[in-house]
C-alpha positions in Angstrom: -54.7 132.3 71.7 -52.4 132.1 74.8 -51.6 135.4 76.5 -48.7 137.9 75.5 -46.2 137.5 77.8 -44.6 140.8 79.5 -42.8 143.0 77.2 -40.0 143.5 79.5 -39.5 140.0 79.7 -36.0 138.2 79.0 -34.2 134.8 78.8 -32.8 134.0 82.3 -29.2 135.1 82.7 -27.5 131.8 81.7 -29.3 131.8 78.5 -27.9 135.7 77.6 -24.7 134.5 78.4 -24.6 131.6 76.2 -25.6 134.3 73.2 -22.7 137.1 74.2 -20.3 134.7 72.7 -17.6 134.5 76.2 -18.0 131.0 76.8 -17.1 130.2 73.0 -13.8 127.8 72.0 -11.0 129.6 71.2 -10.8 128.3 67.6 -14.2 130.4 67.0 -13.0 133.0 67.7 -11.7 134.3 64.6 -15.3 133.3 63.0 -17.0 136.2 60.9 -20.6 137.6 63.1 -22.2 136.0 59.9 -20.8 132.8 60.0 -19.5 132.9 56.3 -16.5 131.7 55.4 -13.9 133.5 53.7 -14.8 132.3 50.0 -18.4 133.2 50.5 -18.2 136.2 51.8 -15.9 137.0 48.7 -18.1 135.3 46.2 -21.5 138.2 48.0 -19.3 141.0 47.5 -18.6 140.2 43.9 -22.6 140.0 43.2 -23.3 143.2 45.4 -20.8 144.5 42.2 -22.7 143.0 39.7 -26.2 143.4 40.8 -24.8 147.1 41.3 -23.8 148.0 37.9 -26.8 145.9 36.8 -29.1 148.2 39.2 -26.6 151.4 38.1 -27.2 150.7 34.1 -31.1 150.4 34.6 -31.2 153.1 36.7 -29.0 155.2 33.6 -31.0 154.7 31.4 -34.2 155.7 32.8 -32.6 159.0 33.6 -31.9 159.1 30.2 -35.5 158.7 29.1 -36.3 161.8 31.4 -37.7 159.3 34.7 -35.2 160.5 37.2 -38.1 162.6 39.4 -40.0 159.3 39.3 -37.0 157.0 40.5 -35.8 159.4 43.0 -39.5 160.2 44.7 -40.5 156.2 44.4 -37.3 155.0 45.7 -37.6 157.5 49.1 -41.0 156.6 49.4 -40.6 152.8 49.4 -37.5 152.8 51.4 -39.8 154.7 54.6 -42.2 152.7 54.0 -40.6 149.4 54.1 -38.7 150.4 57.2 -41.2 151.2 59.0 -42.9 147.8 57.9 -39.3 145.9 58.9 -39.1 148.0 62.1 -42.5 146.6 63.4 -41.6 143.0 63.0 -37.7 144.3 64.4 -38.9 145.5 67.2 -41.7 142.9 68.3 -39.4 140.0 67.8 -36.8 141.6 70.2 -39.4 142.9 72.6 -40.2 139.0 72.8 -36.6 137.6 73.7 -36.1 135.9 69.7 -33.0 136.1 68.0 -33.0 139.0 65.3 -29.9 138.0 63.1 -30.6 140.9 60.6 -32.4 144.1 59.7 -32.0 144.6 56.0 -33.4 148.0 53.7 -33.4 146.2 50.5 -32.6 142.9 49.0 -29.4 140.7 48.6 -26.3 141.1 48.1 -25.3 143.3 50.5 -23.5 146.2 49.7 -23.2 147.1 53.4 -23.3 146.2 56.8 -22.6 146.8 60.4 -22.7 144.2 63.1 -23.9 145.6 66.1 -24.8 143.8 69.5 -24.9 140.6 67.5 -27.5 141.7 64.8 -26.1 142.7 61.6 -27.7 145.9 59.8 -27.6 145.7 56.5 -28.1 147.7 53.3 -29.4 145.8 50.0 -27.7 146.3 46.2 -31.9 145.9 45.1 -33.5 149.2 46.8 -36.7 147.2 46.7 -38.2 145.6 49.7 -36.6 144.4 53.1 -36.5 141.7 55.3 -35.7 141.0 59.2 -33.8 137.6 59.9 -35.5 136.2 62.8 -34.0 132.7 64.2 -35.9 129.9 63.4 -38.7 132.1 61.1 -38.5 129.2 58.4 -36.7 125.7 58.4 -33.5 124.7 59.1 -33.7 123.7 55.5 -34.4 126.3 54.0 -32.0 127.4 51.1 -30.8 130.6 50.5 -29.2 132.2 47.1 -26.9 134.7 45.9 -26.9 135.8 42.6 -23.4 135.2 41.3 -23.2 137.3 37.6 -25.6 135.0 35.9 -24.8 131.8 38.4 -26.8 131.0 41.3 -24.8 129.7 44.2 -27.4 127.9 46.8 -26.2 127.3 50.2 -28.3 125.9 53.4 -29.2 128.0 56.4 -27.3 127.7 59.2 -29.4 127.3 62.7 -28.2 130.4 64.4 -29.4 129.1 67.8 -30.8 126.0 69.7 -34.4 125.2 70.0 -35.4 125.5 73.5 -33.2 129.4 73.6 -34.5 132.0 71.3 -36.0 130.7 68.2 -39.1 132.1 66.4 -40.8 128.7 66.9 -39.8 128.8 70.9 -41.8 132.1 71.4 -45.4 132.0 72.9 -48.0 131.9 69.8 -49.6 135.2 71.2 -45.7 136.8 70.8 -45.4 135.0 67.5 -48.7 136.7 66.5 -47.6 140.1 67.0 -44.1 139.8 65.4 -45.9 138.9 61.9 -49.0 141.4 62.6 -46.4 144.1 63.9 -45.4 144.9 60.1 -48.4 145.6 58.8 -49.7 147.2 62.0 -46.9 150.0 61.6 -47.8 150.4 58.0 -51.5 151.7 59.0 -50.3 153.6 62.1 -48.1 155.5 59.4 -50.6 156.4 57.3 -53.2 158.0 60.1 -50.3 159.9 61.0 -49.3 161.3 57.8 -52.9 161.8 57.2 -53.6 163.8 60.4 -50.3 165.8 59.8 -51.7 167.1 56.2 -55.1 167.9 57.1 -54.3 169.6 60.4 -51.4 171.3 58.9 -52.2 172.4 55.7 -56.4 171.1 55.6 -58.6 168.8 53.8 -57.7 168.5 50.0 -60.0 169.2 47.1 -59.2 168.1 43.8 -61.1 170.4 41.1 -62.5 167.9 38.4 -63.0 169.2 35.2 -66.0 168.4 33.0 -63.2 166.8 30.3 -63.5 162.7 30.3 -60.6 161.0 31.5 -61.7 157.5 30.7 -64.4 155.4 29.4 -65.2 151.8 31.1 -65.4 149.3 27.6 -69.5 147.8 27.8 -70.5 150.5 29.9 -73.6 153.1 28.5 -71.2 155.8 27.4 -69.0 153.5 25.7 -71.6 151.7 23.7 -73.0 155.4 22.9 -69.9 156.0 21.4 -68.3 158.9 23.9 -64.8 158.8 24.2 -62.0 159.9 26.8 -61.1 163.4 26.2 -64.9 164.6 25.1 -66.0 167.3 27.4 -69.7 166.9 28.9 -71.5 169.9 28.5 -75.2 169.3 29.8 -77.6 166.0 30.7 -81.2 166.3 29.9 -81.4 170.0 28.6 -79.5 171.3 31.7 -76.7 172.9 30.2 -73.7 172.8 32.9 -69.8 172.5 33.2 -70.4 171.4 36.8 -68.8 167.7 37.8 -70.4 167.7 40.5 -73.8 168.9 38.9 -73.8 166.6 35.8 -73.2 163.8 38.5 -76.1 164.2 40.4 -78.3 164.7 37.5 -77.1 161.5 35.9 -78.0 159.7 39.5 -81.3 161.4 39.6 -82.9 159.5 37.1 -83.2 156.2 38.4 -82.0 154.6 35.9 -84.2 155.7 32.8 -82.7 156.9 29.8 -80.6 160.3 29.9 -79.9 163.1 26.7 -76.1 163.5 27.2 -74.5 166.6 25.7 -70.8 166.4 24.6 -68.4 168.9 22.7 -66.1 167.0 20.8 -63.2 169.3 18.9 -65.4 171.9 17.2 -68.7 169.5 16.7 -71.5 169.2 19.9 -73.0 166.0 19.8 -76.2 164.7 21.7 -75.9 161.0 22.5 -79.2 159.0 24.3 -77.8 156.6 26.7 -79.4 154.5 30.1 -77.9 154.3 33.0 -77.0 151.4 34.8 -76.5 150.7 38.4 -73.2 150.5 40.0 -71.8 150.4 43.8 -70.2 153.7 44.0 -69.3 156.2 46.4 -71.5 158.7 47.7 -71.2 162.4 46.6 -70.9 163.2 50.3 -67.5 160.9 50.1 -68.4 158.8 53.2 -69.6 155.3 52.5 -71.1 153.7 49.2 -74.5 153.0 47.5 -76.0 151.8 44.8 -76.5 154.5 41.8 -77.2 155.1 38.1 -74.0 155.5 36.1 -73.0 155.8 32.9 -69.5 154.5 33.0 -67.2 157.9 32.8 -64.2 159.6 34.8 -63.8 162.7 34.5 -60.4 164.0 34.4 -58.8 165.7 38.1 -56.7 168.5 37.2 -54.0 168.3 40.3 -53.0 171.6 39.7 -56.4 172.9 41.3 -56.2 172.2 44.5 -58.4 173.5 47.2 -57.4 172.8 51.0 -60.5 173.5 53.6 -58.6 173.6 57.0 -59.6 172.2 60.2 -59.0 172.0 63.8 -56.9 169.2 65.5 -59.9 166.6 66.2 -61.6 166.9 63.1 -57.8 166.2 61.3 -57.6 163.1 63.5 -61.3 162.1 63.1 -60.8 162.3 59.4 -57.4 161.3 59.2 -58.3 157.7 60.8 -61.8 157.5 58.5 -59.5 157.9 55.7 -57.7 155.3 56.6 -60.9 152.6 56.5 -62.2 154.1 53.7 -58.9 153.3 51.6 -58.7 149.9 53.0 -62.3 149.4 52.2 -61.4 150.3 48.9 -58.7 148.2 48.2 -60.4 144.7 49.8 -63.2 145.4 47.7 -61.0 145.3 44.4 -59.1 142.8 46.1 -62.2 140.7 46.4 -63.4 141.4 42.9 -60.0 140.8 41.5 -60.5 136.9 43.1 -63.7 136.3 41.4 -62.5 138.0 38.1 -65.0 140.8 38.3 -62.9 143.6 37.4 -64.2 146.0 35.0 -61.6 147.5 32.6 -60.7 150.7 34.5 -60.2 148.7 37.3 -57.7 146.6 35.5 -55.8 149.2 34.2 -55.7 151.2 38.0 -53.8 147.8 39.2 -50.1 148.2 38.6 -46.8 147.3 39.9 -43.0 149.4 40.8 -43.4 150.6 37.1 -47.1 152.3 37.4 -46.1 153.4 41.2 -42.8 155.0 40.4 -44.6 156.9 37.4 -47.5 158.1 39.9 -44.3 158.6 42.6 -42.7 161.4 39.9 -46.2 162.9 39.2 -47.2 163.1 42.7 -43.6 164.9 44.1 -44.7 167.9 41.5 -47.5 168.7 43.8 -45.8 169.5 46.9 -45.1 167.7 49.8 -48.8 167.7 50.8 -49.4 164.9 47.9 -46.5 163.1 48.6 -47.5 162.6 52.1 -51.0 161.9 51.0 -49.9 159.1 48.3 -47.2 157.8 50.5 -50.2 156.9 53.6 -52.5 155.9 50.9 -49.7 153.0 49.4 -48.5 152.6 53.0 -52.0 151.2 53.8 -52.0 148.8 50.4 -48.4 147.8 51.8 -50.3 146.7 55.1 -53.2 145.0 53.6 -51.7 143.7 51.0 -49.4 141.3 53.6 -52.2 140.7 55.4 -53.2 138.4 52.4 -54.0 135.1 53.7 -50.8 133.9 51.0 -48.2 132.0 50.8 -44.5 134.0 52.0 -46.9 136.8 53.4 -47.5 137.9 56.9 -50.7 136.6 56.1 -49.6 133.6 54.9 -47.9 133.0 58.1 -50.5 134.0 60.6 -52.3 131.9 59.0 -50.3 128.8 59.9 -50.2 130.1 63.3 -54.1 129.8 63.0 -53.4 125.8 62.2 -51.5 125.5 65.2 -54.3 127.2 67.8 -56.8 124.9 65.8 -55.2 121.9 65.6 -52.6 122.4 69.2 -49.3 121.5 67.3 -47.6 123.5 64.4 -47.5 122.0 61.0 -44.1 120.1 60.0 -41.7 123.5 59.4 -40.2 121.5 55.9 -44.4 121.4 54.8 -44.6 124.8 56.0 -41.2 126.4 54.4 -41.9 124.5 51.2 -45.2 126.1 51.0 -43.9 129.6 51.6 -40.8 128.7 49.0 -43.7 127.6 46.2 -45.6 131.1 47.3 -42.6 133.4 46.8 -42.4 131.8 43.2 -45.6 132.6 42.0 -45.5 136.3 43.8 -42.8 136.7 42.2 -44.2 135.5 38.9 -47.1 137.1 39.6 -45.1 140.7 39.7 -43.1 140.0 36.6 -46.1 139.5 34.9 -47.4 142.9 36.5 -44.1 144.5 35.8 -44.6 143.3 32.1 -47.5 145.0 31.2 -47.0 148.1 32.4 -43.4 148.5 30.8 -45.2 146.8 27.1 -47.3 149.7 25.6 -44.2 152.3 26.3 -42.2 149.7 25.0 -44.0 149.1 22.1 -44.9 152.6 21.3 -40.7 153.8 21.6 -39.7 150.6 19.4 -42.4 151.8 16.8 -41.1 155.1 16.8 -37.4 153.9 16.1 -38.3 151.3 13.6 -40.6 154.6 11.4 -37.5 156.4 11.4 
């Protein structure tokens, strides 16, 4: 990879000159900073409107159903974490000399902007996501929509600047490197730091677990001994205890032979005979994994029990960046068995999308601002890998392209290359539908069953 060139770094003088607009014709002058013409820029402000009331109605009505903690706390948290995502690529591509045309919070239409030293900041009417407009970052080709009420008007991008000035393309591929990594990069720097702030301000969390079963994974021992979520395990093997942490290490003492569970179910105890089976989990001392008997439970974490343990200033940090890995380990690891369709059924149902994250979001701003720091490192570092995917219309996606170009010493043909990102936003988008879908379809279904009874 060729070397970063120095930060400081700037096109010469005739080249800033050529971008400050004084040598333009006089008949450009009265040209908007966007370079849209009159009717377009009246047809964007009629779907900021639309998507607006669109946006407003949604957001009604889930007030109405009592979500308005959950919008509110997901919204806030999304919005700092995308911005600090769009601020890493933002400030990389200017440190480099390219041409930022916009910094956006949100999607199209815009609702509002301000053009300032040539860069317009903008604020989307879809409080979801982000972007930064980098010259050249895509081809000249490339089409870009506005939703119009239900019509989609399609227009090409213009080419804000010449190749050979300050084009994404025209940067060094170390720079060009750094402007995608930059994104994620900012996402994990966030999370140590909110991590270090909450365990050196407040100390180490501990989440009481009760002995009450949360959930039950479907061909796992317990299910097929018939124990269900909401049982309460009251002794293995003849040792009567309450303990999680207790009945945990008995079940992963006995290698795997066959256990005497006790459970309390309503009134009745029951004794069920069950064998463990062998699972990669974490290890009771919470660093690292290994290989242990389970019997395929979770017990239920009451977040109203929590314990913190404080510590000094380089323990916080110590911890604060192990916590980091240890998420990220975490989430590759289901990433990886999500690819090979490995995924047991409590890992399925852990995988959501906006719906599942607002409703954790709501739950999580009840607990103080010690959780909400805590969830909001934890989603900021899924944020970060999860562009670091090596997919289509993802910082990953793109790097990896960039890794064509060191291979093979010339980029790939920009139309192949924008095509390919095009066909990649599709099926992310698809893929999140889908997502959004399920999580929305058992509330669904159970409110629509409740209506229809009465």
């Amino acid at each position: 990879m060729s070397s970063i060139p120095d930060p400081e770094a700037r096109p010469p003088l005739q080249e800033q000159a050529a971008f400050q607009g004084t040598e333009q014709p006089a008949e450009q002058a009265s040209t908007p900073p966007n370079g849209l013409t009159p009717e377009e820029i009246e047809a964007d402000r009629r779907s900021a409107l639309t998507t607006l009331l669109i946006v407003a109605g949604v957001a009604a009505v889930m007030l109405y159903m009592g979500y308005g903690r959950a919008i509110a706390a997901f919204l806030v948290t999304l919005g700092i974490l995308v911005f600090v995502h769009e601020w890493g690529h933002y400030q990389f591509a200017r440190w480099s000399g390219m041409k930022v045309n916009r910094f956006g919070i949100g999607f199209p239409p815009w609702i509002f902007t301000r053009h300032y030293k040539g860069i317009d900041y903008s604020l989307g009417a879809l409080p979801i996501g982000g972007m930064v407009d980098i010259a050249g970052l895509g081809s000249e080709e490339e089409m870009v929509g506005t939703i119009k009420g239900a019509e989609l008007i399609v227009r090409p991008s213009r080419p804000d600047v010449p190749h050979g000035k300050r084009q994404f393309q025209d940067a060094s591929l170390g720079w060009r490197f750094m402007t995608l990594f930059a994104g994620p990069m900012m996402n994990f720097i966030f999370a140590i730091v909110m991590y270090i702030s909450v365990f050196s301000l407040s100390g180490v969390p501990d989440i009481a677990s009760t002995n009450k079963v949360d959930s039950v994974s479907a061909g796992d021992p317990a299910a097929a001994a018939g124990i269900k979520a909401g049982d309460y395990i009251i002794g293995i093997n003849n040792v009567d205890t309450t303990d999680t942490e207790q009945l945990t290490k008995l079940i992963r003492s006995s290698g795997g032979k066959p256990v005497i569970v006790k459970i309390k179910r309503g009134s009745q105890v029951l004794q069920k005979t069950l064998t463990p089976v062998f699972k990669e989990l974490a290890k009771l001392s919470g660093e690292g994994t290994e290989r242990a008997p389970a019997i395929g439970i979770r017990f239920y974490a009451d977040p109203e029990k929590v314990h913190f343990h404080k510590v000094g200033l380089l323990t916080a940090i110590d911890l604060g960046w192990r916590q980091a890995i240890g998420i990220s380990t975490q989430i590759l690891r289901l990433v990886g068995r999500a690819a090979t369709f490995r995924l047991s059924s409590d890992e399925r149902k852990d995988v959501g999308g906006p719906v599942k994250i607002a409703q954790a979001a709501g739950e999580v701003a009840k607990q103080g601002w010690q959780a909400s720091a805590l969830f909001a490192a934890g989603l900021s570092v899924n944020l970060g890998l999860l562009n670091l995917l090596p997919l289509p219309a993802l910082d990953g996606g793109r790097i990896l392209f960039l890794g064509y170009e060191l291979v093979a010493r010339r980029p790939l043909d920009p139309k192949k290359e924008s095509l390919v990102h095009m066909a990649g936003m599709v099926m992310l988008l698809a893929f999140m539908l889908f997502i959004t879908v399920r999580d929305v379809l058992p509330w669904l279904t159970e409110h629509l069953g409740k209506v229809f009874k009465v």
